[in-house]
C-alpha positions in Angstrom: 0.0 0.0 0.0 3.0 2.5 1.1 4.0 2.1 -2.5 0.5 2.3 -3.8 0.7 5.6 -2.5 4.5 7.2 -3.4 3.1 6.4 -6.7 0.4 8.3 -6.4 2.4 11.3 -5.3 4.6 11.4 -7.9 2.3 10.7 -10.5 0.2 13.9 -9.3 3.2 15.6 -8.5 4.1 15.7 -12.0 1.0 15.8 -13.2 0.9 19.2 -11.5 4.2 20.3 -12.6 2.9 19.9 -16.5 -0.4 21.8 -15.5 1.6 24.2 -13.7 3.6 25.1 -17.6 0.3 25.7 -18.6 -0.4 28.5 -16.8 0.0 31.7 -19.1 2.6 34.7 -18.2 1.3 37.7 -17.5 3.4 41.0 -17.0 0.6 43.1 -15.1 0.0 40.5 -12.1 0.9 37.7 -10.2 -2.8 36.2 -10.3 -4.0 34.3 -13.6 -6.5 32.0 -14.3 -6.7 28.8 -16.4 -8.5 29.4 -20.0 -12.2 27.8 -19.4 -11.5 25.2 -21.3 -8.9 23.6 -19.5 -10.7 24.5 -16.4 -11.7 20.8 -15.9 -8.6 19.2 -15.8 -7.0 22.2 -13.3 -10.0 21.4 -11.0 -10.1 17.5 -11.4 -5.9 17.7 -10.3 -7.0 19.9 -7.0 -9.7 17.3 -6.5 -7.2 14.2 -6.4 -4.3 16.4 -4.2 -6.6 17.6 -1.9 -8.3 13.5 -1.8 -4.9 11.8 -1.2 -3.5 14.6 1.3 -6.6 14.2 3.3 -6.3 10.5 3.3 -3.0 9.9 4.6 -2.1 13.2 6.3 -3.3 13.0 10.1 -5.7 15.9 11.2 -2.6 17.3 13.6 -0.6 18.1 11.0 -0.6 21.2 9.1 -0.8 19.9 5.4 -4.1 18.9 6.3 -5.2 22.6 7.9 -3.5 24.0 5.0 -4.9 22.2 2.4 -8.6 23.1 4.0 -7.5 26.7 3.8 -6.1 26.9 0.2 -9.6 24.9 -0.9 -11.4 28.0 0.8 -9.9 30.2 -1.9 -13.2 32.8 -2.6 -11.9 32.8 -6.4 -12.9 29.2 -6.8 -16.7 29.3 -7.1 -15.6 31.5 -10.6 -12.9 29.5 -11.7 -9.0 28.1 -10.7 -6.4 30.9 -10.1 -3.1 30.2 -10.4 -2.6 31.2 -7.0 -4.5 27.9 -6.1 -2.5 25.7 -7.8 0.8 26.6 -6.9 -0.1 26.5 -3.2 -1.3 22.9 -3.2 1.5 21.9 -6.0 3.3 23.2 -3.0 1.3 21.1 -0.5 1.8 18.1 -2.7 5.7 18.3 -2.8 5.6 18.5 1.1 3.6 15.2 1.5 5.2 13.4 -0.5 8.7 14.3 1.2 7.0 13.5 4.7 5.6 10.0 3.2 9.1 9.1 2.2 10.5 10.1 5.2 7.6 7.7 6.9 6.7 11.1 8.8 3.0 11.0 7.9 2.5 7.3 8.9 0.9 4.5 7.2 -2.3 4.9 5.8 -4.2 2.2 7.4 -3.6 3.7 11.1 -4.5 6.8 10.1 -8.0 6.8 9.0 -10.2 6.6 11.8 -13.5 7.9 12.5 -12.0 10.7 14.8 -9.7 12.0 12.4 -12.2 12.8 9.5 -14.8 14.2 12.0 -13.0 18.1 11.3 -13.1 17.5 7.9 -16.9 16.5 7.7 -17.8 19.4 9.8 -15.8 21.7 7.3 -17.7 19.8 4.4 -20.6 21.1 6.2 -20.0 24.9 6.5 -18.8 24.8 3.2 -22.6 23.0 2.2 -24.1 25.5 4.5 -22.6 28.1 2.5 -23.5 26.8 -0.8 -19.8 26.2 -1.7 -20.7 23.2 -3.2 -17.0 22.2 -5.0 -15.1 22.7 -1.5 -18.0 20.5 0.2 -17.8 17.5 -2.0 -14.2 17.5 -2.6 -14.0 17.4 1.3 -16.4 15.1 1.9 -15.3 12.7 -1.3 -12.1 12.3 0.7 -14.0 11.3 4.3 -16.6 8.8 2.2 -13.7 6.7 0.4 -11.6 6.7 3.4 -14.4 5.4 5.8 -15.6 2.8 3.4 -11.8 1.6 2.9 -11.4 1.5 6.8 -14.7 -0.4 7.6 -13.3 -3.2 4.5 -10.1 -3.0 6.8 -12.0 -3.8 10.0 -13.8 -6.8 8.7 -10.8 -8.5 7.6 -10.9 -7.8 3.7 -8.9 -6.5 1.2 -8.6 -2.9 0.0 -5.8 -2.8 -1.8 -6.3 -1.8 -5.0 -9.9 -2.0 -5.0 -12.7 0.5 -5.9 -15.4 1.6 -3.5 -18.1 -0.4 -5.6 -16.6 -4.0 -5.2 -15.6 -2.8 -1.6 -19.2 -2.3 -0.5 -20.7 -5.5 -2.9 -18.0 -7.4 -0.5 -19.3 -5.6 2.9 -22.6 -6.8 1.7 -21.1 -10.4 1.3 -19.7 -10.1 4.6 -22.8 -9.3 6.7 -21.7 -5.8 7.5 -24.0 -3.8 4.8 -27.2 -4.8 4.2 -28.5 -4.2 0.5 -30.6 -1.4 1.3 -27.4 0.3 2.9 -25.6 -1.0 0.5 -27.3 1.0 -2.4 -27.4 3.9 -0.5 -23.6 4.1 -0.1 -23.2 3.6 -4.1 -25.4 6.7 -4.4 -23.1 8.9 -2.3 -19.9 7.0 -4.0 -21.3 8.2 -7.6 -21.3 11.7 -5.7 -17.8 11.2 -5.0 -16.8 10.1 -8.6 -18.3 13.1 -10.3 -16.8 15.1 -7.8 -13.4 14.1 -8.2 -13.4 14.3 -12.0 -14.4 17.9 -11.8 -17.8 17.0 -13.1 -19.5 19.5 -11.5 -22.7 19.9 -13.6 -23.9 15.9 -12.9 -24.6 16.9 -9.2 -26.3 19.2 -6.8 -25.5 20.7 -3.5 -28.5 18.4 -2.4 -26.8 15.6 -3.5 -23.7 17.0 -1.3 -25.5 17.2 1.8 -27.0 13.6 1.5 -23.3 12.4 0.8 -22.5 14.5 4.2 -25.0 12.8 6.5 -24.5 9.3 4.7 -21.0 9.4 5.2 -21.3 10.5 9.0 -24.1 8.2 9.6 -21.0 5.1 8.4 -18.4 6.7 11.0 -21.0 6.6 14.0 -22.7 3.6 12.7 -19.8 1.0 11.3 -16.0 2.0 13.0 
């Protein structure tokens, strides 16, 4: 899983860095924004760094607090300033030196039900304000990590494994019934959307039931 992860990093790392040579020159500022139609992919990058931060980054420690901050940017409900993605390029680059210096621990001893509680209340100011990206970016993040530690508490594999067969296997395993069960896959096809930037195929409705679904799993399952 450890390298499951480093790959991860790099692989958004440079991902970032080609994104980041993108980004036009401008001699009357330091703030630009991406052309709209590259928007999408700019957004869909800040969705998976600010995912896999959240996920094996412990609430104590300031990439996560710093991460929560740069995703409150007011610009982003208009578009992606540049400003936004050097700061969490610069995030990045700082987790993944921590992660190979074993400084942010292993994933699976992370993720606990404590530890995304913050995060899930931020999800919900953010809902509570409308901000409908920052909400289901956050809460994305809390929902795949929960589902992944409940697999991990009832003895089954995760590695390398989609949320989809995780819960059909929780089903399997007595732990979901199928009424939960499809309940879970509606918030996970919240979660999909949101992390591919596809903003338009959901609602902040939809956010706030992948909120209280996702809270309703950390109280009711770990």
């Amino acid at each position: 899983m450890d390298m499951d992860i480093k790959t991860r990093l790099d692989a958004l790392v440079d991902r970032g860095t080609q994104l980041r040579a993108r980004i036009p020159r401008d001699e009357h500022g330091p703030e630009y924004w991406t052309r709209t139609e590259e928007m999408p992919e700019f957004q869909a990058w800040l969705s998976s760094v600010a995912n896999l931060i959240v996920a094996i980054a412990p609430t104590s420690s300031p990439l996560t607090r710093q991460v929560a901050a740069v995703l409150k940017h007011e610009d982003l409900k208009n578009g992606v300033p540049s400003t936004v993605i050097f700061q969490m390029q610069g995030l990045l680059t700082s987790a993944r030196e921590e992660f190979e210096h074993g400084l942010l621990g292993r994933i699976e001893y992370i993720v606990a039900a404590a530890t995304f509680d913050d995060f899930l209340d931020h999800a919900a100011s953010y809902h509570k304000g409308d901000r409908k990206i920052e909400a289901s970016v956050l809460a994305s993040a809390v929902l795949e990590d929960t589902v992944k530690k409940i697999a991990s508490k009832n003895q089954l594999t995760v590695t390398g494994r989609s949320l989809e067969p995780l819960i059909d296997e929780l089903v399997k395993a007595g732990v979901f019934t199928p009424v939960k069960a499809k309940r879970v896959k509606g918030f996970a096809a919240v979660r999909n959307h949101a992390l591919h930037a596809e903003w338009d195929n959901f609602d902040i409705r939809d956010v706030g039931e992948l909120i209280a679904g996702t809270r309703e799993l950390l109280e009711g399952f770990l």
